[in-house]
C-alpha positions as CSV (number, residue, x, y, z in Angstrom):
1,X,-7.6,-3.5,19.2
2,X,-5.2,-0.6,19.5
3,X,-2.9,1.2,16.8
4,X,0.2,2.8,17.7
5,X,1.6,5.6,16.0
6,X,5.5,5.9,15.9
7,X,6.6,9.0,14.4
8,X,10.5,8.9,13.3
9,X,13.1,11.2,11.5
10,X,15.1,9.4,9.5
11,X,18.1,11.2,7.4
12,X,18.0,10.2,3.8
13,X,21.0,8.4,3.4
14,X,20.0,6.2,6.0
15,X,15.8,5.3,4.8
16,X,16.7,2.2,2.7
17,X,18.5,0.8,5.5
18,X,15.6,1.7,7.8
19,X,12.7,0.7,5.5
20,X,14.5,-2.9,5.4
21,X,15.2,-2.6,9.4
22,X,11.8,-2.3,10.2
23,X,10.4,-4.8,7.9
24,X,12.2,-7.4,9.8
25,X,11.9,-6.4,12.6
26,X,8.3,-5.3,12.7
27,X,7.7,-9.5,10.9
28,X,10.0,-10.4,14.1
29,X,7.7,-8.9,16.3
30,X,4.4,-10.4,14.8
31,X,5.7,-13.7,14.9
32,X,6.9,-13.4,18.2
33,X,5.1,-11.3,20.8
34,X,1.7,-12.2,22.3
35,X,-0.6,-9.6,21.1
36,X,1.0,-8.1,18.3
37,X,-0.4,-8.0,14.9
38,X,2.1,-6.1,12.6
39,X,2.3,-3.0,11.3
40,X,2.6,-0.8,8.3
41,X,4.6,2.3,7.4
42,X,4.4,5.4,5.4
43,X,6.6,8.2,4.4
44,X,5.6,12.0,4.0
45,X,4.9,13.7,0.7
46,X,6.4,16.9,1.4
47,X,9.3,15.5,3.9
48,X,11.0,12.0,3.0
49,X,12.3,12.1,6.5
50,X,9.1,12.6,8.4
51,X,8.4,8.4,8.2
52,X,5.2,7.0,10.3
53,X,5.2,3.5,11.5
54,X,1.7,2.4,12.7
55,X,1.2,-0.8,14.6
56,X,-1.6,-3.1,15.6
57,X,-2.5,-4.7,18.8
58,X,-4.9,-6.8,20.5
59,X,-4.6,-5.0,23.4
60,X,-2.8,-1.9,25.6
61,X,-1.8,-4.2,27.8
62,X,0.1,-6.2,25.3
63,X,1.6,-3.5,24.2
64,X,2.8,-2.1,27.6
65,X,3.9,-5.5,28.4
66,X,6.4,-5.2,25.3
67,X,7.2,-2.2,26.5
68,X,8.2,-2.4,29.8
69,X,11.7,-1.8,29.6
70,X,11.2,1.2,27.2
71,X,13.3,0.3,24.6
72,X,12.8,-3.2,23.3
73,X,15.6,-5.3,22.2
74,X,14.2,-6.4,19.4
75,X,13.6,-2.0,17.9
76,X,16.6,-1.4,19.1
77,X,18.3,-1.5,15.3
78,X,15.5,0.8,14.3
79,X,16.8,3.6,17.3
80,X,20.3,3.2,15.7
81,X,19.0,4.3,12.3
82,X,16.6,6.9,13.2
83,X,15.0,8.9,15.5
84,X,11.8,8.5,17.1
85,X,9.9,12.1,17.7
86,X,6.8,10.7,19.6
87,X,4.8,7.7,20.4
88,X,0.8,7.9,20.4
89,X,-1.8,5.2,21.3
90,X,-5.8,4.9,19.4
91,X,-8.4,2.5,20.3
92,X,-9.8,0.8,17.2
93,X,-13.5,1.8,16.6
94,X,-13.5,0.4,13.1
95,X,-11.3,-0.8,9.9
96,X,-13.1,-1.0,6.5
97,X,-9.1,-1.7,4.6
98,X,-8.6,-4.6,3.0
């Protein structure tokens, strides 16, 4: 398993319509795309814009496969709304969440 980290800026009069974005299209993706397990996001304390999106995979290569154009159709909505700032991949060693 691998976890990806997206890290977005998203100005405030635009979260609600990103927060909803994402949770269709990050459901889309689950029940679509070979490999991928869903994700969950969080927003910052101290910055509202500062939003983390944090995906789950069954593999890298899953996930590249997804990938391989750069910009997936189906996130495109999501790079209309806000900006991604950065993109970083983590092996699983363990989950104890329920």
């Amino acid at each position: 398993m691998i976890r990806i980290i997206y890290s977005w800026k998203v100005a405030p009069e635009k979260r609600e319509l990103f927060i909803q974005t994402w949770k269709k299209t990050t459901n889309s993706i689950h029940e679509t795309v070979k490999g991928a397990r869903g994700s969950f996001m969080l927003q910052s304390e101290t910055d509202a814009s500062d939003i983390k999106t944090i995906a789950k995979w069954d593999s890298l290569a899953d996930w590249e496969k997804f990938w391989q154009d750069n910009k997936p159709s189906q996130m495109q909505s999501m790079h209309d709304i806000g900006e991604r700032i950065s993109v970083e991949i983590f092996r699983e060693v363990d989950d104890f969440t329920k």
